[in-house]
C-alpha positions in Angstrom: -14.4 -4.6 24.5 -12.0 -3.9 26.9 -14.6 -2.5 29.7 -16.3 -5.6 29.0 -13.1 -7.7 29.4 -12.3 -5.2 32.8 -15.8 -6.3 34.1 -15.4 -9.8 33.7 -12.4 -9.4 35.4 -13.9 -7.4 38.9 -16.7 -9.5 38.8 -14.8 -13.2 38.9 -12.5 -11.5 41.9 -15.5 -10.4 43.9 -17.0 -13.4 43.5 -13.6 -15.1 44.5 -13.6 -12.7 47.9 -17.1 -13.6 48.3 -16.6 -17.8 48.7 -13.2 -17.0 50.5 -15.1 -15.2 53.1 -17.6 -17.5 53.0 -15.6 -20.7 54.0 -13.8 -18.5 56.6 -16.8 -17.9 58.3 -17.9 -21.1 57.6 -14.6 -22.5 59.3 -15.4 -20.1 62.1 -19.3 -20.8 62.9 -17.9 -24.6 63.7 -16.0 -23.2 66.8 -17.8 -23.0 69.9 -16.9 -19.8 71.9 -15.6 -20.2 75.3 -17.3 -18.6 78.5 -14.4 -16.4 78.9 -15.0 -14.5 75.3 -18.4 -14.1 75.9 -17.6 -12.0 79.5 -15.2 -10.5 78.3 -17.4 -8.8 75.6 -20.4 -8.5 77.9 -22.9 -10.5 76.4 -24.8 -12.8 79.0 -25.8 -15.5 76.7 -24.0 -17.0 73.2 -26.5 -14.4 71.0 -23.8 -12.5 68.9 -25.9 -9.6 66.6 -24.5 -8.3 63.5 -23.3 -5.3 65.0 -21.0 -7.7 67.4 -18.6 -7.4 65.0 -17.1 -4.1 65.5 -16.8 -4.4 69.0 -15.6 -7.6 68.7 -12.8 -6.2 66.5 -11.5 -3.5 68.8 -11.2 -6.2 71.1 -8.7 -8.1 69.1 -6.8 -5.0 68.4 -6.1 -4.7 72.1 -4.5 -8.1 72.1 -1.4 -8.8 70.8 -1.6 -9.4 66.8 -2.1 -13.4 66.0 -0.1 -13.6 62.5 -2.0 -16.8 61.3 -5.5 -14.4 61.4 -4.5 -11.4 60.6 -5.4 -11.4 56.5 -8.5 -13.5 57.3 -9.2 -10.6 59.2 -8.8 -7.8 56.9 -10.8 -9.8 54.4 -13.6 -10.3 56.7 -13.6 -6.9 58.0 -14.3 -5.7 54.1 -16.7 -8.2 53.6 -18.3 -7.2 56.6 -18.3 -3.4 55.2 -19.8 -5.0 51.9 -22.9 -6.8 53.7 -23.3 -3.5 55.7 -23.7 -1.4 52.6 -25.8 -4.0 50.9 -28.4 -4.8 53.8 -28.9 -1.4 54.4 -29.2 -0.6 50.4 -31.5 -3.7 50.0 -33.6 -3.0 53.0 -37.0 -1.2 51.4 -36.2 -3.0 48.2 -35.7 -6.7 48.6 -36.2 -7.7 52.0 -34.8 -11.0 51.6 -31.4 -9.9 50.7 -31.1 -8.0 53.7 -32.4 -10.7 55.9 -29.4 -12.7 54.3 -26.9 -9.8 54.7 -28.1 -9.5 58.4 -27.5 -13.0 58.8 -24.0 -12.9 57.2 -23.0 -9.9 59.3 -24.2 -12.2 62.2 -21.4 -14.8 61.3 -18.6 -11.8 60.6 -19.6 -11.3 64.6 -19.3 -14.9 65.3 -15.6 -14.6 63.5 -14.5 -12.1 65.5 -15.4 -13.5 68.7 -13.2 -16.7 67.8 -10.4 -14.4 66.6 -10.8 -13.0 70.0 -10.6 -15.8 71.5 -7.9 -17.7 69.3 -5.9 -14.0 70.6 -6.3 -14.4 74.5 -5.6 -18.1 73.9 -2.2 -17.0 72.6 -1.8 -14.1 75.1 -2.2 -16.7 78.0 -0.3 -19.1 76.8 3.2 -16.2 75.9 2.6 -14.9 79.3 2.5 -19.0 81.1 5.5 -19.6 78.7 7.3 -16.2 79.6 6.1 -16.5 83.1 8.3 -20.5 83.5 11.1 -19.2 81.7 11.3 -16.4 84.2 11.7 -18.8 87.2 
């Protein structure tokens, strides 16, 4: 009874991270990304790829941290892990669940190129702000 009640338990909280993530990255895909993020990473045209995402996040850790992203982050960053391990599980098995995962992991990129750019944003604007208070 109790494993039962345990299982309940995991399974409403993962399904709780799941729509959290969800309507992060939904919030996210609404951002257009400016040309700036898009040379900085290297990519000639606005095509992220799933596998965008962890480049995309070592870029934010070189910027200074951006408080108001930083769990939306760490939530992404295990959901991406989650879609990772389930797109490649799913892959000979049920195709379509991988396309999806593929797809999610696509948005995860997408989230961490506006975190990106939400962090040089902020960068610029300290250093203009420390920059005027200098003079």
């Amino acid at each position: 009874m109790i494993a039962v009640l345990i299982c309940a338990v995991l399974l409403a909280s993962l399904t709780q991270f799941v729509y959290y993530c969800r309507s992060v990255l939904a919030s996210a895909s609404e951002v257009e990304l400016s040309d700036h993020v898009l040379e900085v990473a290297g990519l000639v045209n606005d095509s992220l790829i799933a596998d965008d995402f962890k480049r995309f996040l070592q870029l934010v850790r070189l910027c200074p941290e951006h408080a108001p992203d930083r769990t939306q982050v760490r939530a992404v960053g295990a959901y991406y892990n989650l879609l990772h391990s389930l797109e490649h599980s799913s892959r000979k098995l049920t195709p379509s669940i991988s396309f999806w995962a593929a797809q999610e992991q696509q948005r995860c990129s997408h989230f961490a190129a506006v975190v990106l750019d939400r962090s040089i944003s902020s960068s610029r604007d300290l250093f203009t702000q420390h920059a005027a208070d200098s003079l």
